[in-house]
C-alpha positions in Angstrom: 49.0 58.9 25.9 50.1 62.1 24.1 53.0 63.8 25.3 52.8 67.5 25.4 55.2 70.4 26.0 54.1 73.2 27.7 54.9 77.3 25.9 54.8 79.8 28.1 55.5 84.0 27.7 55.2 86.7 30.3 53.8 89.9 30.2 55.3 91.4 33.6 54.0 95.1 34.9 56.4 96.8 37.1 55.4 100.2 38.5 58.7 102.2 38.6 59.8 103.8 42.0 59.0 107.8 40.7 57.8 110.1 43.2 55.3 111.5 41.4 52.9 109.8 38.1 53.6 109.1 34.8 51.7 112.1 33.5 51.4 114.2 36.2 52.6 116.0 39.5 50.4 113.3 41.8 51.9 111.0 44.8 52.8 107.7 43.6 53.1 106.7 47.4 51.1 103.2 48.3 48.2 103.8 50.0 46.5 106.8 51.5 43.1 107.2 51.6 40.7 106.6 48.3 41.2 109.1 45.8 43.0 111.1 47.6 46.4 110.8 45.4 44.3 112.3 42.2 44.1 115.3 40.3 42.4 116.4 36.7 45.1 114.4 34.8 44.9 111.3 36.6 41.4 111.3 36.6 41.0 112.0 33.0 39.0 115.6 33.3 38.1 117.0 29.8 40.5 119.6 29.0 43.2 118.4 31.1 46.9 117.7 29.3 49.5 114.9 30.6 53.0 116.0 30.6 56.0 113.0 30.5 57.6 112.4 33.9 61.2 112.2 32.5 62.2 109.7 35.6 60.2 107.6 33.4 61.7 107.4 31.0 65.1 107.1 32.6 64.4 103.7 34.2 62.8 102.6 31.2 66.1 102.4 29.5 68.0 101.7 32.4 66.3 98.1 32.8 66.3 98.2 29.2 70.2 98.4 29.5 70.5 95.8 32.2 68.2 93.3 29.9 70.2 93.6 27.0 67.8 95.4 25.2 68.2 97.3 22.4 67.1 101.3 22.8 64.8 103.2 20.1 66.1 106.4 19.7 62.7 108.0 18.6 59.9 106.1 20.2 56.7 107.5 21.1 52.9 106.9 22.8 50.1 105.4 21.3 46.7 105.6 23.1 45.0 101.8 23.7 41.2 102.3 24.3 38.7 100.1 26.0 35.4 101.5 28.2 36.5 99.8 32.0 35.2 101.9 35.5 39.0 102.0 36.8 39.6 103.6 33.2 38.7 107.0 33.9 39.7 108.4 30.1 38.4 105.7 28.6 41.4 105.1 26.9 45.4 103.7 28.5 48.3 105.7 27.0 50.8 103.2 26.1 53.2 102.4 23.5 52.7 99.7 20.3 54.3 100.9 17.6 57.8 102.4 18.8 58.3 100.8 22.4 60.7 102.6 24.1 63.1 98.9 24.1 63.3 96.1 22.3 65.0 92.5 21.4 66.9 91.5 24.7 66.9 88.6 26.7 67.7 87.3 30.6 69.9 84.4 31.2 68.3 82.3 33.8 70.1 79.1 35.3 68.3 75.6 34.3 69.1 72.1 35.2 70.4 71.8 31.5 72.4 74.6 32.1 71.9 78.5 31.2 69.2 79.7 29.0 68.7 82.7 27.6 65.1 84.0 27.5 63.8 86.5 25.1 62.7 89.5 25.9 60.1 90.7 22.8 59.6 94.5 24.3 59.9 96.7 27.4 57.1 99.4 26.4 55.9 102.4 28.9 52.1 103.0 30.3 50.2 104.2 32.6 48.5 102.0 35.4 44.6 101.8 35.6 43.1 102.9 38.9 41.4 99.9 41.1 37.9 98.7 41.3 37.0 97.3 45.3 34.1 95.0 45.5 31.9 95.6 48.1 30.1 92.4 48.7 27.9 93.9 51.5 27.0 96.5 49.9 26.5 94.6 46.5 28.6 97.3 44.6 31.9 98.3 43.1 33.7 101.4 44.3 36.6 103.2 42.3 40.4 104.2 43.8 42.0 106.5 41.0 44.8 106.6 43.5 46.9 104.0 41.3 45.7 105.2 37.5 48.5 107.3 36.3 51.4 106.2 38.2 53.8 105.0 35.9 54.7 101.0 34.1 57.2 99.2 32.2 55.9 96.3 30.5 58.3 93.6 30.1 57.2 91.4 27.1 58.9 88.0 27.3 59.2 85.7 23.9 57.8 82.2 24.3 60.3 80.9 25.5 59.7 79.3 28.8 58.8 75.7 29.1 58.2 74.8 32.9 56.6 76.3 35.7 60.6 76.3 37.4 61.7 78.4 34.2 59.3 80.9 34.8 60.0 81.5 38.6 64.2 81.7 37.7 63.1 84.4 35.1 60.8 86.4 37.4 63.6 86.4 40.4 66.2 87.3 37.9 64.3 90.2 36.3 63.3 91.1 40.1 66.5 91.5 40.7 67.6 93.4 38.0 64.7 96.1 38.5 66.1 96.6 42.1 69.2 96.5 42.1 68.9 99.8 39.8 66.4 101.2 42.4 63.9 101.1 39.2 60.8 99.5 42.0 61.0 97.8 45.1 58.7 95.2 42.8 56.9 94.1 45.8 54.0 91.3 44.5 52.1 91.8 47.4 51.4 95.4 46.8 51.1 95.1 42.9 54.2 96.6 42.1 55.2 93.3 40.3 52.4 91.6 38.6 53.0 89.0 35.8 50.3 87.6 32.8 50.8 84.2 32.2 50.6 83.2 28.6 50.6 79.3 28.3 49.8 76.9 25.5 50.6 73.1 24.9 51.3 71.4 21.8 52.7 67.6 21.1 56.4 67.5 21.5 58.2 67.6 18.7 55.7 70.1 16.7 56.7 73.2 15.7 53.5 74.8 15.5 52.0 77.0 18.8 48.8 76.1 20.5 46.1 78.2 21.3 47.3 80.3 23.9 45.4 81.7 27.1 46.4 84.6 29.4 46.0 84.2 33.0 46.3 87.3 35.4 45.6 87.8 39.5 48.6 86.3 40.1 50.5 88.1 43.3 52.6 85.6 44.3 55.8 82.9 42.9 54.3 80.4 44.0 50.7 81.4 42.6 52.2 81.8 39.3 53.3 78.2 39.4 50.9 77.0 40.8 48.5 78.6 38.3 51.0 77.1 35.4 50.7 73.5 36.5 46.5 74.0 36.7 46.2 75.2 33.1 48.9 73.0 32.0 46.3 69.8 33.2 43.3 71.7 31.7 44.7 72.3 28.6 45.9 69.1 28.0 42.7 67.2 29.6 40.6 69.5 27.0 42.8 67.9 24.0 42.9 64.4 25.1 39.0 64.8 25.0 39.1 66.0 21.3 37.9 69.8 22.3 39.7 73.0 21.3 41.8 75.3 23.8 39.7 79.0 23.5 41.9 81.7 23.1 40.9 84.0 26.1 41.6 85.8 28.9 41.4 83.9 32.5 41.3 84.6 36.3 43.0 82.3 38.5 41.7 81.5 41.3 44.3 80.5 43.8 42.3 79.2 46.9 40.5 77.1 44.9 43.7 76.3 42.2 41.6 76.9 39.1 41.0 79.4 36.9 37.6 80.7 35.3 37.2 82.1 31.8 36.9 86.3 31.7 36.9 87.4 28.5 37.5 86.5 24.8 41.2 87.6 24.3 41.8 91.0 22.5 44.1 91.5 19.4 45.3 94.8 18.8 43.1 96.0 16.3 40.0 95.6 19.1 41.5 98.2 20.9 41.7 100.5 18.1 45.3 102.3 18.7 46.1 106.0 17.5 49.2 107.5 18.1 48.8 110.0 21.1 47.8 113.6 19.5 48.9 115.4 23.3 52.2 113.9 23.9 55.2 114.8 21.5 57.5 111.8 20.5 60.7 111.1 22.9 64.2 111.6 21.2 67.3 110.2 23.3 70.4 111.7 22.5 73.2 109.7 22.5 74.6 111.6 25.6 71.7 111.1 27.5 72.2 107.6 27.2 75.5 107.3 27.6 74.8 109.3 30.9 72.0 106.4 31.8 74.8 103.8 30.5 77.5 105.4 33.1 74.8 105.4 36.4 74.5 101.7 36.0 74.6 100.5 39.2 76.8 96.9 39.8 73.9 93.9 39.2 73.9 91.1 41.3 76.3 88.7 38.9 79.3 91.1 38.8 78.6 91.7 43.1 78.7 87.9 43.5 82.1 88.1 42.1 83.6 90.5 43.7 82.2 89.1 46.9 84.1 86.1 46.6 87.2 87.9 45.4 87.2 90.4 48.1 85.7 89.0 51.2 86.6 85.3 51.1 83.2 84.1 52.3 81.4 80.7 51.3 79.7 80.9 48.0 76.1 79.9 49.8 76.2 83.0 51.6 77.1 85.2 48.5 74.2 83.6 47.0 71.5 84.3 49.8 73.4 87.6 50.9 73.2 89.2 47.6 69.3 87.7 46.7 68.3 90.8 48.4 69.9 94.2 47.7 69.3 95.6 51.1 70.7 92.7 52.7 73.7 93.4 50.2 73.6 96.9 50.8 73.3 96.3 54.6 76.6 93.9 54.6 79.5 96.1 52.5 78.3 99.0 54.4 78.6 97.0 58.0 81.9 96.0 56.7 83.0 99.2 55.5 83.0 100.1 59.8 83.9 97.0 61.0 86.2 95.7 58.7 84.7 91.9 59.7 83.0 90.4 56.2 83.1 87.1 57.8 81.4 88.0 61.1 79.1 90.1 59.2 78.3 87.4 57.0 77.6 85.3 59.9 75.3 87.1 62.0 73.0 87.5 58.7 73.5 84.2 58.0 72.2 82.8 61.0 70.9 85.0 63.4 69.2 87.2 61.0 67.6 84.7 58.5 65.9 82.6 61.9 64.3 85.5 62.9 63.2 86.9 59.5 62.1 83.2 58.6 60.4 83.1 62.4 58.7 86.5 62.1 57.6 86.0 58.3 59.3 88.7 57.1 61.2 89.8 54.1 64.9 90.6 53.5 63.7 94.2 52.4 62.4 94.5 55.9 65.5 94.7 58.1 65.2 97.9 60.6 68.6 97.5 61.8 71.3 99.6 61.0 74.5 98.6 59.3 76.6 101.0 62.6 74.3 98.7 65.2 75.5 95.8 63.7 78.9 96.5 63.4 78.9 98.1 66.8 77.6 94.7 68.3 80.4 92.5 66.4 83.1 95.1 68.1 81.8 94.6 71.2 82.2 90.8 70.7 85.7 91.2 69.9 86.9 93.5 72.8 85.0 91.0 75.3 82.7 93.4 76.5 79.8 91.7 76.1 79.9 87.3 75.2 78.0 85.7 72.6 75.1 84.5 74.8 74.8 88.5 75.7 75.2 89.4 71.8 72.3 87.3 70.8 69.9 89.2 73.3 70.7 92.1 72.2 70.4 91.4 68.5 67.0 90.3 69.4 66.7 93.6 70.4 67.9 95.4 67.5 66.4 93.8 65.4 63.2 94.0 66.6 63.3 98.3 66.9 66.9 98.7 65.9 67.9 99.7 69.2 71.8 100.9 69.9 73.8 98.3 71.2 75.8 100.3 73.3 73.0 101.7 75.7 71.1 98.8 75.5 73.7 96.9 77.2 74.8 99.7 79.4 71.0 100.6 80.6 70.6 96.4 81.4 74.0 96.0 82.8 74.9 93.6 80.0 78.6 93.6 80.0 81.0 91.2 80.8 82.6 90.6 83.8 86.2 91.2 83.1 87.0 92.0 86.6 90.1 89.5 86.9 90.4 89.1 90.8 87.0 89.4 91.2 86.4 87.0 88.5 88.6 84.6 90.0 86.9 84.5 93.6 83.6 83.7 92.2 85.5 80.8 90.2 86.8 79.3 93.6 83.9 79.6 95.0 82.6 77.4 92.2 84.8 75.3 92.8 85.0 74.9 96.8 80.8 74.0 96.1 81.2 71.4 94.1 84.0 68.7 95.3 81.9 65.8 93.8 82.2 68.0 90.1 86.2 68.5 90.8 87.0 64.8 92.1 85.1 63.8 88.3 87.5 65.9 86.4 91.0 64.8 88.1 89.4 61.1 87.4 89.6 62.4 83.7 85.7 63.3 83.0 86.1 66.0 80.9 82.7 66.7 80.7 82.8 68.0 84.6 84.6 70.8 83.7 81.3 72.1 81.6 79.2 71.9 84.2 81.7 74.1 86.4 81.6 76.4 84.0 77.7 76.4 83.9 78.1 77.1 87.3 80.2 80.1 86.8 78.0 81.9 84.2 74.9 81.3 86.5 77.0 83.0 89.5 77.5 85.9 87.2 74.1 86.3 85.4 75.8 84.6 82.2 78.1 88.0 82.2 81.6 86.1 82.5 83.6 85.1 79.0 82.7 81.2 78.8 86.4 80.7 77.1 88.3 82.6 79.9 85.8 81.1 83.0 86.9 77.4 81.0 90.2 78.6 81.2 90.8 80.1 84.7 88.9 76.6 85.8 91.2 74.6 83.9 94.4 76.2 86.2 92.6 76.5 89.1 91.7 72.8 89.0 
């Protein structure tokens, strides 16, 4: 059998965290009721005139920047047309001819090693609005809440070959895009969507196969999954002596196929003009150099300095700084507590079980960097133990409650009381003679169970390492 290599380019839409649309004054916030975030602009009302959100712009270059892209000085928008419901001017303003970036690339990490993909274009548009089935009603309805708000296009070179190089690229630019604030890029809501663009050819041939472009793809591990499917078709389609049809596809990912939409579109079929409402963009070399100096640190250079400054394990640099509100969330608990390695730990561990138990994102920590750090002094000073401290995180994670009056209102702290400490401990003891006789025969182990004892005597308030110790010269 044939073997065949898989060539795969992305086209990835991220809508850009600006208050307000691309074009006009409209709330870009996810949603609110149907067509309730519109105005003339947005839903292209004859007579009506779109004016550039210069925010826009701004993060265009700024991922741009951050994906070694170069900048065009002068760039301006084209208008795309094609006749679609959620289309409500009949036409998309984008940009072909002068995209507002160009010729960069990601490095991704591969099992060869690092490898650099191309990035073709990063080009500004405005998003469509959304079309709802109605399947009850046997219709479609139209929410113009999403046309307008603003896009970046990310146009990738061919230059992915596996299903594994795609997702590395994807988290990488994810990264990238919110670490400088530019979108949360949350695939769920559509913020992130990427078109797959897959062909196969022989190995060892230098010429491309016909190519098809896959979309409805919301997820990593739809993407991939959607790569392996078309992969197999593809290839089964050649081994049977039939041609690959250049076209657009929807994947299907319940089902793990996908279904033929259209006959893919070339430039010329949408017949692009250069927009005659919107005047070309000029950036000034001090308004990027102002961009250039707002740069926020990306996740390589914070990895770094997190192992140079805080002298934690490199696995939990890794998974600490895979979110940048986890990242944000630890140097600012630090900053308070002045504990990176406690920090570290109670994300580590207590934080990731109950994100990965309540099926929840890193993004979606409530709790407050102060709370945290709070609960870590309160370690430390012995006012609360570690069995306390874990009931109480519960608790703050849950509805960020304040450590501090939590334990206070459930009269939660420790029971450093000294004399009164000690009484219950020989009290402990003076029950248990069989427990006590075990230990001065030299099992250990009876000491534990004492000191079970202890902490069910006090409502698991005492400090298990000074109960073990007061035991240990009592006995």
């Amino acid at each position: 059998m044939k073997q065949y290599e898989t060539v795969i380019g992305l086209e990835v839409h991220v809508e850009l965290a600006t208050k307000t649309k691309i074009f006009c004054g409209c709330s870009t916030a996810f949603g609110g009721a149907p067509n309730t975030h519109t105005c003339p602009v947005c839903t292209g009302m004859p007579g009506s005139l779109p004016v550039l959100n210069k925010q826009v712009v701004e993060y265009a270059i700024a991922v741009g920047l951050a994906t070694n892209c170069e900048i065009t000085r002068y760039c301006k928008f084209d208008r795309k047309n094609y006749f679609y419901p959620d289309n409500p001017q009949n036409y998309q303003i984008s940009q072909l001819y002068l995209p507002i970036c160009h010729d960069g690339y990601v490095e991704i990490d591969t099992p060869a090693g690092p490898k650099k993909v191309g990035i073709h274009e990063i080009h500004m548009e405005e998003d469509a609005g959304k079309l709802i089935h109605d399947e009850w009603e046997d219709c479609s309805l139209v929410d113009y809440n999403r046309s307008g708000v603003p896009l970046i296009e990310i146009v990738s070179e061919p230059d992915m070959r596996s299903a594994d190089e795609v997702i590395a690229y994807l988290e990488k630019l994810r990264l990238i895009v919110q670490y400088l604030g530019a979108s949360d890029c949350k695939l769920q809501e559509g913020s992130m969507r990427a078109d797959v663009n897959l062909s196969v050819r022989e190995v060892g041939s230098e010429k491309f196969g016909t190519r098809t472009e896959m979309k409805n793809l919301n997820s990593f591990k739809a993407i991939a999954r959607a790569i392996e499917g078309e992969r197999a078709r593809q290839i089964e389609l050649l081994e049977e002596g039939k041609s690959v049809i250049q076209e657009t596809r929807r994947w299907d990912d319940n089902k793990e196929y996908s279904y033929a939409m259209r006959s893919k579109e070339d430039a010329r079929d949408y017949r692009y003009f250069p927009d005659p409402d919107l005047v070309p963009v000029f950036i000034s070399e001090e308004w990027l150099e102002k961009i250039k100096s707002a740069q926020p640190e990306l996740r390589t250079e914070k990895m770094k300095r997190y192992k140079e400054e805080y002298d934690i394990p490199d696995y939990d640099i890794e998974i600490i700084t895979g979110s940048k509100h986890m990242a944000d969330l630890f140097e600012a608990c630090v900053a308070i507590c002045k504990q990176p390695k406690k920090v570290s730990n109670w994300l580590m561990v207590e934080t990731m079980r109950l994100l990965k138990e309540q099926e929840m994102e890193p993004e979606e920590i409530r709790f407050s960097p102060q709370h945290l750090a709070d609960l870590i002094m309160m370690v430390d000073k012995k006012e609360i133990n570690s069995t306390v401290a874990k009931e109480v995180f519960a608790q703050m994670f849950d509805h960020d409650e304040d450590p501090t009056a939590y334990v206070e209102a459930h009269g939660l702290k420790s029971q450093n009381d000294a004399v009164e400490l000690k009484k219950i401990v020989e009290n402990i003891i003076a029950a248990n003679p069989q427990s006590v006789e075990d230990y001065h025969n030299g099992k250990q182990k009876a000491i534990g169970f004492l000191v079970g004892q202890t902490m069910k005597a006090t409502a698991g308030k005492a400090d298990p390492g000074t109960v073990n110790q007061l035991l240990k010269q009592l006995l």
